[in-house]
C-alpha positions as a LaTeX table, in Angstrom:
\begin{tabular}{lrrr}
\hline
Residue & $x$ (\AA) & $y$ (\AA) & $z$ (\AA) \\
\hline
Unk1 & 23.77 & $-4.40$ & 109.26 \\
Unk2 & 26.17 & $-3.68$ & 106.53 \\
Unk3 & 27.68 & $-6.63$ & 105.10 \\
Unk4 & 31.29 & $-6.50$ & 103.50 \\
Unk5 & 29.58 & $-6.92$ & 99.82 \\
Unk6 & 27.03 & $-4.13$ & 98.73 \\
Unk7 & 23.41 & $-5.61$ & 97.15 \\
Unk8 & 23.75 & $-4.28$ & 93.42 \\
Unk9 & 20.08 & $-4.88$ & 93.23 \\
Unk10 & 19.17 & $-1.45$ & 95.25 \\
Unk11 & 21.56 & 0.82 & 92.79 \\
Unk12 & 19.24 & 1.18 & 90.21 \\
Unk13 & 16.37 & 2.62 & 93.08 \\
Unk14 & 18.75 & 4.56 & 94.82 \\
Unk15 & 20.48 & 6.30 & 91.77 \\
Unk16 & 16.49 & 7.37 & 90.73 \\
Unk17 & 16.12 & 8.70 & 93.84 \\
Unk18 & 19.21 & 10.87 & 94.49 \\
Unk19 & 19.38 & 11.62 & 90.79 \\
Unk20 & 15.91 & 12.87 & 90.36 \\
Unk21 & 16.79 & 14.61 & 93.73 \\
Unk22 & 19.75 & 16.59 & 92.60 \\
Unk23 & 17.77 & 17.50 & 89.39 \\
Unk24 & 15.18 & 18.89 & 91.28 \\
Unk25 & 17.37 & 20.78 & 93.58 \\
Unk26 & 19.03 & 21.79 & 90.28 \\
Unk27 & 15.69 & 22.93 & 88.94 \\
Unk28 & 14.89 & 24.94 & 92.03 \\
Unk29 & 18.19 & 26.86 & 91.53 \\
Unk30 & 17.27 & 27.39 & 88.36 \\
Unk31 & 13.94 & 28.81 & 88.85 \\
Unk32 & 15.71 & 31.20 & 91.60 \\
Unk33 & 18.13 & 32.39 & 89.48 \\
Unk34 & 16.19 & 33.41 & 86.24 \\
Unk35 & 14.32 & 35.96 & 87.74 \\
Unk36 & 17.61 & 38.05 & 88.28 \\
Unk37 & 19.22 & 37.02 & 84.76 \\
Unk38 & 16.21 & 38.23 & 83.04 \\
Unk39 & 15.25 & 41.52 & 85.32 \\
Unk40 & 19.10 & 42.69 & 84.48 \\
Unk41 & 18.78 & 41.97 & 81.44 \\
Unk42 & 15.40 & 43.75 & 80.49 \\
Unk43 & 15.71 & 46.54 & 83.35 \\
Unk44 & 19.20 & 46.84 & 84.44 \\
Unk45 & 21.17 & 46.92 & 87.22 \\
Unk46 & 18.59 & 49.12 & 89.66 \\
Unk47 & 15.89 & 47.29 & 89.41 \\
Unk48 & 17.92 & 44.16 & 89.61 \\
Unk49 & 19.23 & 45.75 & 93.14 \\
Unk50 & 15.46 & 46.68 & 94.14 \\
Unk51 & 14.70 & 42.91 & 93.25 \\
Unk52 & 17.34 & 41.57 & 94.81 \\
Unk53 & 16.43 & 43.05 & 98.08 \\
Unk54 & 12.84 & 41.75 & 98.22 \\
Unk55 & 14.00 & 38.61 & 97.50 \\
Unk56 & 16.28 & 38.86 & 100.42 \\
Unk57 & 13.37 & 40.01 & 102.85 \\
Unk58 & 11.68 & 37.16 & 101.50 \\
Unk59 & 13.72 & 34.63 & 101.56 \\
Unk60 & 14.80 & 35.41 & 105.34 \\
Unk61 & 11.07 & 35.17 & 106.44 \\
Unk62 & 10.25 & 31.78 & 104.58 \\
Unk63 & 13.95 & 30.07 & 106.10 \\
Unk64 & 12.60 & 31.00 & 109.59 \\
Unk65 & 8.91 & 30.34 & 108.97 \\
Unk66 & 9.01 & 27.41 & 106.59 \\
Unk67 & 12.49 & 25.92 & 106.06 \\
Unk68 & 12.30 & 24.34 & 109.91 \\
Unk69 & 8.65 & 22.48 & 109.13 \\
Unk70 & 10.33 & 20.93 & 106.22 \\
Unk71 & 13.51 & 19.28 & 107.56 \\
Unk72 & 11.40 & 17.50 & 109.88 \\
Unk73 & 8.45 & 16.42 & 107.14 \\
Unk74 & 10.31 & 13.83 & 104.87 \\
Unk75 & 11.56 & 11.92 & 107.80 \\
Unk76 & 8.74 & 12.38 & 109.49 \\
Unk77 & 6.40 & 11.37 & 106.70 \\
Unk78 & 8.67 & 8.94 & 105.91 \\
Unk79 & 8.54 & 7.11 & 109.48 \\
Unk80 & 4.64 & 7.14 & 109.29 \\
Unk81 & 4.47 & 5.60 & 106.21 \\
Unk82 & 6.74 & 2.82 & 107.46 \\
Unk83 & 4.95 & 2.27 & 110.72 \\
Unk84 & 1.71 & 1.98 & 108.75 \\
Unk85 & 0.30 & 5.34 & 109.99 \\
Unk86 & $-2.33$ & 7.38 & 108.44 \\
Unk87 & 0.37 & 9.56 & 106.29 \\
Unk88 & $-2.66$ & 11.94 & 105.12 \\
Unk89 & $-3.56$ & 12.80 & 108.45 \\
Unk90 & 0.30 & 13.54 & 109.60 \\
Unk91 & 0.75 & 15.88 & 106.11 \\
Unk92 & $-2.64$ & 17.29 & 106.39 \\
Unk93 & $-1.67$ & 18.53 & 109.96 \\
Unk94 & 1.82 & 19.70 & 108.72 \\
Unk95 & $-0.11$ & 21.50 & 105.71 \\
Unk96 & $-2.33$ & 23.44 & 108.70 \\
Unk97 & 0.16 & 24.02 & 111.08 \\
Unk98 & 2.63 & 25.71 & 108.08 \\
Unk99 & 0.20 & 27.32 & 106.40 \\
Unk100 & $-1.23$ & 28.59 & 109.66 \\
Unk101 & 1.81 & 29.77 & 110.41 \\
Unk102 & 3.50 & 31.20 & 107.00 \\
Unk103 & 0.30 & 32.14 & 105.65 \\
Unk104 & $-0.77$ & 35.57 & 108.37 \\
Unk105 & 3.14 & 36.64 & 108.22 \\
Unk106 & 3.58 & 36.63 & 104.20 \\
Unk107 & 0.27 & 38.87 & 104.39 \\
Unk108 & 1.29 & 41.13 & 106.68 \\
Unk109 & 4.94 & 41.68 & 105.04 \\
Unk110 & 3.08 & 42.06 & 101.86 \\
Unk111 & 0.76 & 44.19 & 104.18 \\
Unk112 & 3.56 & 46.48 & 106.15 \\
Unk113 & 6.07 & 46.47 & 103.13 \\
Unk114 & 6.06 & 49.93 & 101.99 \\
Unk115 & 6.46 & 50.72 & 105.87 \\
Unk116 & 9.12 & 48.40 & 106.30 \\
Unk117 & 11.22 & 48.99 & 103.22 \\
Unk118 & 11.72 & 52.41 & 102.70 \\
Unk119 & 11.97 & 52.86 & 107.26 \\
Unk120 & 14.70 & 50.12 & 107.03 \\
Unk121 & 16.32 & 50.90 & 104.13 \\
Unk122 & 15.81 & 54.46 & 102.60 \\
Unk123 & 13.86 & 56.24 & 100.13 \\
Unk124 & 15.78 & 55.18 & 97.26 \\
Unk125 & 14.62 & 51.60 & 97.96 \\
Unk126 & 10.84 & 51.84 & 97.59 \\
Unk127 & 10.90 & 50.53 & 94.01 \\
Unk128 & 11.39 & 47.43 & 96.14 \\
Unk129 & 7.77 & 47.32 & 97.50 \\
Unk130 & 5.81 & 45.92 & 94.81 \\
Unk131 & 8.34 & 43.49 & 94.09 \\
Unk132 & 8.47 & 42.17 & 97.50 \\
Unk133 & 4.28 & 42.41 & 97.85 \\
Unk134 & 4.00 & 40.18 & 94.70 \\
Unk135 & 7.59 & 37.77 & 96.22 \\
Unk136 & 5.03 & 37.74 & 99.50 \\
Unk137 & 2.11 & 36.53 & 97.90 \\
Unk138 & 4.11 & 33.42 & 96.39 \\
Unk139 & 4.98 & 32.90 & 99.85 \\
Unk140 & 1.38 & 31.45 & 100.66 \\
Unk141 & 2.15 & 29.00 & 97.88 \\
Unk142 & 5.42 & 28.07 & 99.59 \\
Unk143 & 4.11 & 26.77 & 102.58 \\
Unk144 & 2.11 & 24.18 & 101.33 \\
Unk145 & 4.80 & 23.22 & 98.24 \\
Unk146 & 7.38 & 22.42 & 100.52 \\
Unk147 & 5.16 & 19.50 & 102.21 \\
Unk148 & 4.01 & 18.43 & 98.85 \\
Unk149 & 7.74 & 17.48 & 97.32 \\
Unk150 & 8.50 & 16.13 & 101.12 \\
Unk151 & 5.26 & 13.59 & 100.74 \\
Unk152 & 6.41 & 12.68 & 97.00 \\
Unk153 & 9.66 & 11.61 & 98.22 \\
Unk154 & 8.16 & 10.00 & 101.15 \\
Unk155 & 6.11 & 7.74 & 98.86 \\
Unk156 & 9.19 & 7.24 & 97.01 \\
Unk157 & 8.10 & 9.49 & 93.78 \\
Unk158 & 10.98 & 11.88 & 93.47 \\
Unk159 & 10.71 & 11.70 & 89.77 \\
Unk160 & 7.26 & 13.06 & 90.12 \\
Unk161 & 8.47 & 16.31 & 92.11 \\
Unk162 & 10.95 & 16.71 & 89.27 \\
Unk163 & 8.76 & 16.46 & 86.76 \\
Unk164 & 6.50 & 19.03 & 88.56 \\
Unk165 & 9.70 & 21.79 & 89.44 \\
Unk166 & 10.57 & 21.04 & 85.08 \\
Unk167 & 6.69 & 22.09 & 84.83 \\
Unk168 & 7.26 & 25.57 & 86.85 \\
Unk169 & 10.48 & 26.07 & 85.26 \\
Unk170 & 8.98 & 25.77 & 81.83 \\
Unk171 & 6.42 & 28.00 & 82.73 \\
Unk172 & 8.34 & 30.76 & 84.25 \\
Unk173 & 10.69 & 30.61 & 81.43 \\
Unk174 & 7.32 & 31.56 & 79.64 \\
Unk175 & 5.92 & 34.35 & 81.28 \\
Unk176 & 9.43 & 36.12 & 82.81 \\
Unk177 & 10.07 & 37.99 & 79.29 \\
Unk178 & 6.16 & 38.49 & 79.27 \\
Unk179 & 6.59 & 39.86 & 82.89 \\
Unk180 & 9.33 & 42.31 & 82.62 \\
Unk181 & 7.60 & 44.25 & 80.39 \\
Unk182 & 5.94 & 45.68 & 82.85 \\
Unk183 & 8.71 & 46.38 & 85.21 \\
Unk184 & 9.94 & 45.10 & 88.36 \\
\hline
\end{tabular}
């Protein structure tokens, strides 16, 4: 029940968590933004358009594929770990049913995409197919990274999934300029 004085003892816990929480989300952002910032930069404006719309394509299948599983794994993963359940059984289910899921339809957009793109969109969009092939490929990884920041937090190691998104931000920050040399 809340009482009419707060317990001072759980700020230090709870700023962690929501700080290493906002970081990470700020990380994320980050890491989604970049791409554009540097494929404007080194290619300009078209490709940045062709980009831009892959991203989109992808981005729309992984919120209806992947987005749902993962509001429901913290708290789930969460509740097990409170109860005393087996949490690696729950997260190794989660891990099948997602990637089971995400994994066929990410290979078949990469698959269909320079059917889709230019018969949706026009012509003038096809630079967008290998953009959004290579965008659906990362997808497989998606499915199963999702889970793995949910169990982190579940165990209480947010600082661990922010040290892991700095780690892929560093990374990308390497190999973008190495990337665009090679075009969108």
């Amino acid at each position: 029940r809340p009482a009419k004085r707060a317990d001072r003892s759980a700020l230090p816990g709870l700023l962690r968590y929501s700080g290493s929480s906002i970081g990470t989300r700020l990380i994320n952002e980050l890491d989604a933004q970049l791409p554009k910032v540097f494929i404007g930069a080194a290619l300009g404006s078209s490709a940045l358009g062709h980009y831009a719309l892959a991203r989109r394509i992808f981005d729309l299948l992984k919120d209806v594929l992947i987005v749902p599983l993962n509001t429901v794994a913290l708290p789930s993963l969460a509740k097990a770990r409170v109860r005393g359940e087996d949490v690696s059984q729950l997260f190794g289910g989660a891990l099948r049913i997602s990637t089971f899921v995400a994994n066929p339809a990410f290979l078949g957009l990469a698959a269909i995409a320079p059917l889709l793109v230019p018969g949706l969109f026009g012509r003038g969009w096809e630079p967008a197919i290998g953009a959004l092939q290579l965008l659906s490929l990362l997808g497989l990884r998606s499915a199963v990274n999702s889970f793995n920041g949910a169990a982190l937090r579940s165990y209480g190691q947010p600082l661990a999934q922010l040290g892991i998104a700095a780690a892929g931000l560093a990374l990308l920050c390497l190999l973008l300029p190495l990337a665009t040399r090679y075009g969108l």
